[in-house]
C-alpha positions as CSV (number, residue, x, y, z in Angstrom):
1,X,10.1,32.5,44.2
2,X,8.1,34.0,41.6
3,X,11.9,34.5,39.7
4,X,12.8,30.8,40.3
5,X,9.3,29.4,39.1
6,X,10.1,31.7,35.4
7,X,13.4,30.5,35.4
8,X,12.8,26.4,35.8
9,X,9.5,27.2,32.9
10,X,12.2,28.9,31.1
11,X,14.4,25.9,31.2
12,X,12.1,23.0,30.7
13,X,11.0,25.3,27.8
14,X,15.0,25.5,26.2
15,X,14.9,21.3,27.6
16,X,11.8,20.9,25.5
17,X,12.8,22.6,21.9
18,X,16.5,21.0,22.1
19,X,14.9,17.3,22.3
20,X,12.5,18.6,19.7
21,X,15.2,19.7,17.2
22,X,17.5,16.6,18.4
23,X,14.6,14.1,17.2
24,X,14.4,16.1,14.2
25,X,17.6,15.7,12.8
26,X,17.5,12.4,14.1
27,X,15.0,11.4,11.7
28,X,16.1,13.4,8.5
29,X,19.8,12.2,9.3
30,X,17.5,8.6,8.7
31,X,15.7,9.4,6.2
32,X,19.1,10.8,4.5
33,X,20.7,7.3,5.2
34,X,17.8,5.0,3.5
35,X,17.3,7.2,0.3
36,X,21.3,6.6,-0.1
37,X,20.9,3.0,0.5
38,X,17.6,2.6,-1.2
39,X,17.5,5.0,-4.4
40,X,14.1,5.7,-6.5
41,X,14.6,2.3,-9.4
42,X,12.1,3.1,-12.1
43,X,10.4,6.3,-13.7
44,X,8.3,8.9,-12.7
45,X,5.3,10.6,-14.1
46,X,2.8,13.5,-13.0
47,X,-0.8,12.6,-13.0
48,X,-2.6,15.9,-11.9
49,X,-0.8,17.0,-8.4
50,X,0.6,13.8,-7.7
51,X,4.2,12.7,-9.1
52,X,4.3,8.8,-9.7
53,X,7.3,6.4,-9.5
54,X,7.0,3.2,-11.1
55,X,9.3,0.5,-12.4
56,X,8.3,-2.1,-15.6
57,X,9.3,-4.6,-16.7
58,X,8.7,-7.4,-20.0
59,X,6.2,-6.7,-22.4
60,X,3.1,-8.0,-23.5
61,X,-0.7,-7.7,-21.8
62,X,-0.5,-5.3,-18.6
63,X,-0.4,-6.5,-15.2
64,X,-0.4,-3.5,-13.5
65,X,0.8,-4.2,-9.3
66,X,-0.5,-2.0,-6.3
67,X,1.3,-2.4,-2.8
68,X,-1.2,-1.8,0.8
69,X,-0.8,0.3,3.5
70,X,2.5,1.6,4.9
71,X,4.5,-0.4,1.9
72,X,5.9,0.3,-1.7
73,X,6.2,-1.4,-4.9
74,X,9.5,-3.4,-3.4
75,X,7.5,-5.1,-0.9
76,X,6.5,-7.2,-4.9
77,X,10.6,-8.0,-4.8
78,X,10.6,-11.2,-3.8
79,X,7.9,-12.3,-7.1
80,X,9.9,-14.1,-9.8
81,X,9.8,-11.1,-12.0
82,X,11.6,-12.2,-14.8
83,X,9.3,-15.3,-15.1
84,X,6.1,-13.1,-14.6
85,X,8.0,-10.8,-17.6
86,X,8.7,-13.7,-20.0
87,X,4.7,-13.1,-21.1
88,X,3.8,-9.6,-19.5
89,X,4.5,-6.2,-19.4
90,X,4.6,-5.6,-15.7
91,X,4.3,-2.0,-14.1
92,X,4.5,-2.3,-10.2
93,X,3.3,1.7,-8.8
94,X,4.0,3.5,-5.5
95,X,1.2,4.7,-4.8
96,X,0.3,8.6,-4.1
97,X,2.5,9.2,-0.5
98,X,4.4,6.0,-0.7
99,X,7.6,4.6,-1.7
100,X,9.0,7.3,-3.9
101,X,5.8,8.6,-5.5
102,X,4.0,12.2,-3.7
103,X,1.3,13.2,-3.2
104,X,0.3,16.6,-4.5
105,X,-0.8,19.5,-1.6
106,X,-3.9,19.7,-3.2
107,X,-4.7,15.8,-3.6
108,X,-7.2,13.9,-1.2
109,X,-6.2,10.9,0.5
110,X,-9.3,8.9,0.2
111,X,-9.8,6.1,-2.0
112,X,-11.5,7.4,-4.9
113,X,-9.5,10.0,-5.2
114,X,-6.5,7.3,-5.2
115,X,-8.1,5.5,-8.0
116,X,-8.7,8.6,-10.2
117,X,-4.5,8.7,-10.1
118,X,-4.5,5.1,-11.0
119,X,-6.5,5.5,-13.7
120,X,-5.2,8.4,-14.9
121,X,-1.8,7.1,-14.8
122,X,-2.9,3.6,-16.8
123,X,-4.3,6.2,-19.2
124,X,-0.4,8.2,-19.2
125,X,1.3,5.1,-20.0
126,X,-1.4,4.2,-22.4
127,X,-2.5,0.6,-21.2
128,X,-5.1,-1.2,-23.0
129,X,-7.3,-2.5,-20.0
130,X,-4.3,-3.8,-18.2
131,X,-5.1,-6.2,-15.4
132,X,-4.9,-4.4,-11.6
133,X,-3.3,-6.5,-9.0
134,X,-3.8,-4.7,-5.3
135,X,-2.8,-6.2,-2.3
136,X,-4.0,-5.0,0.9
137,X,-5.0,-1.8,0.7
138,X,-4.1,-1.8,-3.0
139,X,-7.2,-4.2,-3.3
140,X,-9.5,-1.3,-2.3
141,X,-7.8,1.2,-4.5
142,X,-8.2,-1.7,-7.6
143,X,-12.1,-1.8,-6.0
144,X,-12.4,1.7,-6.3
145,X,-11.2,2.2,-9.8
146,X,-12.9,-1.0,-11.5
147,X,-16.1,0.9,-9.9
148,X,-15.4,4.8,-10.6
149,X,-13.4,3.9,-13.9
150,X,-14.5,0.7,-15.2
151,X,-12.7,1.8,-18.2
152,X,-9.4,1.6,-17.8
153,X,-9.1,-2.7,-16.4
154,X,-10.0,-5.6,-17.4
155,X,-9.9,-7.6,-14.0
156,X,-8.8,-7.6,-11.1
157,X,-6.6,-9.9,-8.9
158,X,-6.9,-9.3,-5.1
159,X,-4.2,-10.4,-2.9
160,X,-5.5,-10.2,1.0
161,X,-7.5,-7.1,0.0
162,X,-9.1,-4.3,2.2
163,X,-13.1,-4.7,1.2
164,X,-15.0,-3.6,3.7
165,X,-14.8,-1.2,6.6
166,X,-12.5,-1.9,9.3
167,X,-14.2,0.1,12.8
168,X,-10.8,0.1,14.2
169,X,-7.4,0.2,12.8
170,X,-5.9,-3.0,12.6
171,X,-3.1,-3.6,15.7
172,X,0.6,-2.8,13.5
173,X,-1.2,0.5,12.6
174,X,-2.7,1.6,15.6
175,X,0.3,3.7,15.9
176,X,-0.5,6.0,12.8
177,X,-3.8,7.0,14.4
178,X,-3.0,10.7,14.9
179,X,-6.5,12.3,14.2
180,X,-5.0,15.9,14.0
181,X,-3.1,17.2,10.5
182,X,-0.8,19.1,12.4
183,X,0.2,16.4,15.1
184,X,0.6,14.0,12.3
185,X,2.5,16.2,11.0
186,X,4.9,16.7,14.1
187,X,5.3,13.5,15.0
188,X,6.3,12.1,11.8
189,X,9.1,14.8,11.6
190,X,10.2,13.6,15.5
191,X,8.7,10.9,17.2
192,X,7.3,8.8,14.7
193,X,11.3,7.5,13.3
194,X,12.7,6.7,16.6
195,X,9.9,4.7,17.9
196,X,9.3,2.9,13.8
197,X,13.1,1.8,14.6
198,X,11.9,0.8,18.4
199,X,8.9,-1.2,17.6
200,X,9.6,-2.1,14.2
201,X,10.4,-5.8,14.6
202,X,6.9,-6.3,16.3
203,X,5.1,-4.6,14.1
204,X,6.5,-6.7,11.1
205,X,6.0,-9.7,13.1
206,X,2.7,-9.6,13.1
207,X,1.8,-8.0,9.5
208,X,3.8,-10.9,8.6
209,X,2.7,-14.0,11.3
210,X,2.4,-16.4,11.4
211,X,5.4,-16.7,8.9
212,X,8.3,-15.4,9.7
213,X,9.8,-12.1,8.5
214,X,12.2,-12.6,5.9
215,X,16.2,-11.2,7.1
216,X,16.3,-9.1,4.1
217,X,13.2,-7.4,4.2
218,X,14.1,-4.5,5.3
219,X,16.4,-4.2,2.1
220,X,14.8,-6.4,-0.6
221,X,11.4,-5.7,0.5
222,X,11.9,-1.9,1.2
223,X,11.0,-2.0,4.7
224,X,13.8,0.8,5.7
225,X,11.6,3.4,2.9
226,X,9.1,3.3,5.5
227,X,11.7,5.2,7.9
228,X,11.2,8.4,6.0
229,X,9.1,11.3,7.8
230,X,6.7,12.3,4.5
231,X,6.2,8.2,4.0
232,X,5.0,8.1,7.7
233,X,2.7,10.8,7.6
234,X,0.9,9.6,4.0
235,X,0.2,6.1,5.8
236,X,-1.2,7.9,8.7
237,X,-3.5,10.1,6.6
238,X,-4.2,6.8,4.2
239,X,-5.2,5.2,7.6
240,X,-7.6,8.0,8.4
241,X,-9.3,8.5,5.1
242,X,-10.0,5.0,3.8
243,X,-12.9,4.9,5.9
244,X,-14.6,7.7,4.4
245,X,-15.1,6.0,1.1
246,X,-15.3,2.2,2.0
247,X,-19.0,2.4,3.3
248,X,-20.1,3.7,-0.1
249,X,-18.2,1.1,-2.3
250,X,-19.5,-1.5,-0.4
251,X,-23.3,-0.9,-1.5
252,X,-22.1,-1.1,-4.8
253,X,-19.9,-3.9,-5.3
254,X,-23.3,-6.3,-6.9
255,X,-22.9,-3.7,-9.6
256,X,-19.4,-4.8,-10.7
257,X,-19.4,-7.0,-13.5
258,X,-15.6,-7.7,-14.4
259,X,-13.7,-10.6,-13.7
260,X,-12.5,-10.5,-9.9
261,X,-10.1,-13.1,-8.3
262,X,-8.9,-13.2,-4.8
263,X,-6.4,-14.9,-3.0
264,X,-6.4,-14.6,1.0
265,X,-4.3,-16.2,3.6
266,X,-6.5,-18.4,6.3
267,X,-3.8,-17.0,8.7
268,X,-3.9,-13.6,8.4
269,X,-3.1,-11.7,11.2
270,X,-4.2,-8.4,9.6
271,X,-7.5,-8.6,7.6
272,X,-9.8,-11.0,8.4
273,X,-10.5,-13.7,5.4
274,X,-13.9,-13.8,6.3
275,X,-14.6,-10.8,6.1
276,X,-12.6,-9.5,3.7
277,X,-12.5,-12.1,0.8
278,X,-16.1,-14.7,1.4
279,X,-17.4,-11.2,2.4
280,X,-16.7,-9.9,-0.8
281,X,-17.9,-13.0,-2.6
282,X,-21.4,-12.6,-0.7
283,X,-21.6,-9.3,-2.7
284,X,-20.4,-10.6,-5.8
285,X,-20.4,-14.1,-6.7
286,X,-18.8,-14.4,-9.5
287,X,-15.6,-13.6,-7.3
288,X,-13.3,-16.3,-7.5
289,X,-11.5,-16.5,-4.2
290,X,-8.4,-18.8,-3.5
291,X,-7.9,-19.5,0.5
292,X,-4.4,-20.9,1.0
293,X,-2.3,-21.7,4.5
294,X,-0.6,-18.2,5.1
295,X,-0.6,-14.7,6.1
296,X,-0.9,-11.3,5.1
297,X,1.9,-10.9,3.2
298,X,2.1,-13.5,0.5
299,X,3.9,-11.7,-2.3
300,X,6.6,-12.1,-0.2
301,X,6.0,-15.3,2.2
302,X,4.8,-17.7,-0.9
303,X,6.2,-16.2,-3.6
304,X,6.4,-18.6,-6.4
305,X,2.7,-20.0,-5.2
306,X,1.4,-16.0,-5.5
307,X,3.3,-15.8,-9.0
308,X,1.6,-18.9,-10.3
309,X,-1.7,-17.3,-9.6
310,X,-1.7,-14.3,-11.4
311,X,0.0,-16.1,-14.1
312,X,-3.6,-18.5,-14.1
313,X,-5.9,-15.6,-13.5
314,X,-4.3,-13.5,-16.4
315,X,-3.9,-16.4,-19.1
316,X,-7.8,-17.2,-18.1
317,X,-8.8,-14.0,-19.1
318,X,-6.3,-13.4,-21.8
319,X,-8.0,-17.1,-23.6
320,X,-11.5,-15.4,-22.9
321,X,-10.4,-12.3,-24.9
322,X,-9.0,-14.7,-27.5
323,X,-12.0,-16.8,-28.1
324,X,-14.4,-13.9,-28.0
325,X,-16.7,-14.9,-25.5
């Protein structure tokens, strides 16, 4: 019996490592199959540990773009670019973990540390003060540097931003909550593919709802980058870290003194608008925030609307810099 008993543990054992290794080259065959597809468009540059891809575009005063949680610096595709370029130099950054930008062994997750990369890498490409456009969790990243390096922006422009701390992850991302570094690490090398390709169209349907999710989004918008084991396991750890810092930049948002605008869906399905942007304008009311009929993704659900915005916010404070006031 005792023979039989060693022999079935032995098998379920072999059963166990051959579906591990399966799901394995499951997802690198994937990941092998979007980087093909989807190739790395701009630059890169190292800023400390970190290795940053960007693409640019125009030329004039900076607007410098930030992408949110889980996306890249397609998911600011569907923008009318070349309109946005006629009058700007536009830089739109992976961030740290994301897209095709890496994030150095050494290098911290949290939010401040995130912003020190941002401002050091406005400081690489020498920007003078550009304006920082974050959306989502970008917003808390533009947050964090406009308070840890005032320095290096002008204003900010906050599309559906991340301002205060969220108790529980919103519902897309409750998936990412893997609380241990080395099961994060596991299941984003075999689980975490199969079941992104599973659930997938739910999870886009509601970062996206109550609009629908565009049919190319997965192309255009760089949805299928997401499909990529290292990208998984950065949006986990980003997921687990932003809390640490957001208590502490909340307390000192009064102190901010640049020019912040904010534009927030009254739909969103994600971040609350409440919370997130008249919350933020409790703290600091010289916020200008915008609330329009939409979700959580409007760089890519109201495009030209979104593109029209930051043309206004940046001209505003362009003709401030102008006059001298």
């Amino acid at each position: 019996m005792t023979i039989v008993l060693s022999i079935i543990v032995l098998l379920i054992i072999v059963l166990l490592i051959i579906v591990i290794a399966g799901l394995a080259l499951f997802s690198s065959y994937i990941a092998n199959k979007v980087e093909k597809a989807l190739p790395p468009q701009g630059k890169f540059v190292d800023i400390g540990g970190d290795r940053i891809h960007y693409v640019e575009q125009g030329s004039g005063p900076a607007i410098v773009m930030v992408h949110g949680l889980a996306g890249q610096l397609l998911n600011f595709a569907y923008l009318p670019m070349q309109e946005l370029a006629r009058s700007h130099r536009v830089i739109l950054v992976d961030r740290p973990g994301s897209g095709y930008s890496t994030r150095g062994a050494q290098s911290s997750a949290a939010i401040f540390s995130q912003a020190a990369t941002m401002a050091g890498f406005i400081d690489a490409l020498k920007l003078d003060k550009p304006m920082l456009v974050g959306h989502s969790l970008g917003g808390a990243l533009a947050l964090a540097v406009a308070l840890n390096h005032p320095q290096s922006v002008s204003r900010l422009a906050l599309i559906a931003p991340l301002t205060h701390t969220e108790t529980d992850p919103p519902e897309a991302f409750r998936g990412m909550a893997i609380p241990s570094a080395v099961m994060r690490r596991v299941i984003s090398h075999t689980l975490a593919i199969p079941l992104s390709i599973k659930n997938g169209p739910k999870v886009l349907a509601v970062v996206f709802g109550p609009e629908p999710v565009p049919k190319d989004f997965r192309v255009k918008g760089g949805g299928l980058l997401g499909l990529r084991p290292d990208n998984f396991y950065a949006a986990s750890t980003d997921m687990l870290t932003v809390a640490d810092d957001m208590p502490g930049m909340e307390g000192r948002y009064p102190t901010l003194r640049l020019p912040i605008d904010v534009l927030y869906g009254r739909q969103d399905q994600v971040l609350n608008y409440q919370r997130h942007g008249e919350g933020l304008k409790q703290k600091i009311p010289h916020v200008v925030l915008k609330l329009v009929d939409g979700g959580h993704m409007l760089p890519v659900t109201l495009p030209a609307m979104t593109a029209d915005w930051l043309l206004a916010v940046a001209r505003s404070g362009e003709t401030v810099t102008a006059s001298g006031i």
